[in-house]
C-alpha positions, 0 to 999 in steps of 0.5 A: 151663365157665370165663369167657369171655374176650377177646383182650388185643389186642381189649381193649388197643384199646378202652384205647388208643382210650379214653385217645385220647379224653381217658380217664386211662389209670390209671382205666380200668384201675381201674375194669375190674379189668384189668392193664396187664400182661395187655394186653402180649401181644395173644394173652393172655387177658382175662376178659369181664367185665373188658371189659364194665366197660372198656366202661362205664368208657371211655363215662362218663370219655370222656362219649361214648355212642355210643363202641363205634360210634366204636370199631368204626369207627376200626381195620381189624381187623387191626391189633387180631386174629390173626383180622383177618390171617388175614381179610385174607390170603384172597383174597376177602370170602366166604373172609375171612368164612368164617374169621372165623367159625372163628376168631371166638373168639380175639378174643372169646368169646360164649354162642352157641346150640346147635352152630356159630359166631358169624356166619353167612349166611342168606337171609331173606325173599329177601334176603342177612342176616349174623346174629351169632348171640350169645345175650343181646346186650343184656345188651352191646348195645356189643359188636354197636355195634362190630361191625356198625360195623367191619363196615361202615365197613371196608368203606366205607374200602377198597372205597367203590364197592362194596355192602354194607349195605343195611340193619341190625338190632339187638335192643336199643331205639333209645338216646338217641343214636340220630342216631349210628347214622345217622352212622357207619353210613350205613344204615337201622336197625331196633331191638327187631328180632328178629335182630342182622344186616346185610342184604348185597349178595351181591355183597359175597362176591365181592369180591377183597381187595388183597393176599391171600397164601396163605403169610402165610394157612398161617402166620397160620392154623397160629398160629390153630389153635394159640391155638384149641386152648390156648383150647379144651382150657382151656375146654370139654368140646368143646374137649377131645374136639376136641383129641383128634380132630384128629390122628386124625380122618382115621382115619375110625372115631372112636368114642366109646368110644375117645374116652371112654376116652383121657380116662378117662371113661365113655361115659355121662360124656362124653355128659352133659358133652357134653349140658350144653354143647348138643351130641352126640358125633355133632354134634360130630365131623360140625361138626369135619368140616365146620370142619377140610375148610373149612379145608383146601381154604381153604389151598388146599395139599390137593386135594379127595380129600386133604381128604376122606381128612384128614377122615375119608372114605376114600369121596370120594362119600361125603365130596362128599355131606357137604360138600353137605350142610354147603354147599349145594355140591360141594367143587369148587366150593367150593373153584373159587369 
């Protein structure tokens, strides 16, 4: 599997931001390793570690420890990502916060464990998490820092009567400047705590966004899909099976054989290089499914039983006991939320 990476915008806001602070422009870049070039177009890629060492270097010339807190709070998401567009033109919270999670590759790519995506709700405990699911985040605890922060401070600076962090968590010990995180997150902290997530009002799900547009969300969506495609046909075993899926997968019958086939393997080759990225052919196609109905009932330009067809169901009971399975909820109701 290749190195992970990063957007260039995502990148070039932390560069931006740093020098706003005082950092020489010519050191960080030296210090990173990184191109000025590469940062040009926001939909270039830029190597992780490049962005860790950004990181480092922007907190020691800037002498500002809690940097990624102040970070994450400065810029709505949408000036710095695809992914924040696409958030911003859904009608509401849950919908914005279901497509950050199919699209949350683009701005960055992290180790996740096993099969889905990097955020996720989960009750626990009675109480409403969402959980970054990132594997070894304290080997770059700045990068749950800026998260957990924009999260929060976005939400305060455009819906300020509205609940929504009750409490955080992170993995990584309380560092020396602990008191910043009481300053720009304004919620109670937990750390070495067992899971990196925000406790949320459920309510927060719910709440209309000002100016949702469904034809800006079908355009900056296809766009999306096609930076996702180019990411993962370059970086994974997965990525290229779903690439190869996608056109056909409303056909219903897509065999493994076949698949193994186009891409001139053995059966046996395909399975262990699936093996090796934590994931079944079986797993990979029923999450396509799940991931691409999600998507189309969000455009809203499909009807339910199109959507069940265009995924590969030519039962629609069928396709409305998988879409419960994958939700907890019918596909009419998801969609009538």
């Amino acid at each position: 599997m290749a190195e992970p990476t990063v957007s260039a915008g995502y990148a070039d806001n932390l560069l931006q931001f740093a020098v706003s602070r005082g950092a020489d422009r010519q050191q960080l870049c030296d210090l990173s390793a990184i191109d000025p070039g590469d940062l040009s177009d926001p939909d270039n890629r830029v190597p992780l570690t490049q962005y860790v060492a950004l990181m480092r270097a922007a907190k020691q010339l800037c002498d500002a420890p809690a940097l990624a807190l102040e970070l994450g709070a400065e810029k709505d998401f949408k000036e710095i990502s695809v992914v924040g567009l696409i958030c911003y033109a859904a009608p509401t919270m849950g919908e914005a916060f279901a497509e950050l999670s199919r699209y949350a590759r683009l701005a960055a790519e992290v180790d996740l464990p096993g099969v889905g995506g990097r955020f996720e709700l989960a009750w626990i405990d009675g109480e409403l998490w969402m959980v970054d699911r990132r594997s070894d985040p304290n080997s770059f605890p700045e990068m749950t820092e800026a998260t957990w922060s924009r999260f929060i401070c976005e939400t305060a600076r455009h819906f300020p009567d509205a609940p929504f962090a009750k409490a955080v968590h992170v993995t990584h010990p309380a560092p020396d400047y602990r008191a910043d995180y009481d300053r720009i997150l304004k919620a109670s902290v937990t750390f070495d705590s067992d899971r990196n997530a925000i406790m949320i009002d459920p309510s927060w799900l719910s709440i209309e966004l000002h100016q949702p547009n469904r034809y800006v969300f079908g355009v900056l969506s296809e766009h999306a899909d096609r930076l996702l495609k180019n990411l993962e046909n370059a970086q994974t075993m997965r990525g290229r099976v779903e690439s190869l899926l996608i056109p056909i997968l409303h056909r219903g019958d897509v065999g493994m054989d076949d698949v193994a086939g186009q891409m001139k393997l053995s059966r046996q080759s395909l399975y262990r290089r699936l093996k090796d990225e934590g994931v079944s052919y079986e797993a990979l196609v029923d999450d396509l499914r799940h991931r691409m109905a999600l998507h189309y009932l969000s455009g809203g330009k499909t009807s339910v039983n199109e959507t069940g067809y265009l995924v590969g169901f030519s039962d629609p009971s069928s396709f409305s006991r998988a879409f419960k399975r994958w939700t907890g909820t019918s596909p009419r109701g998801w969609k009538a939320r």
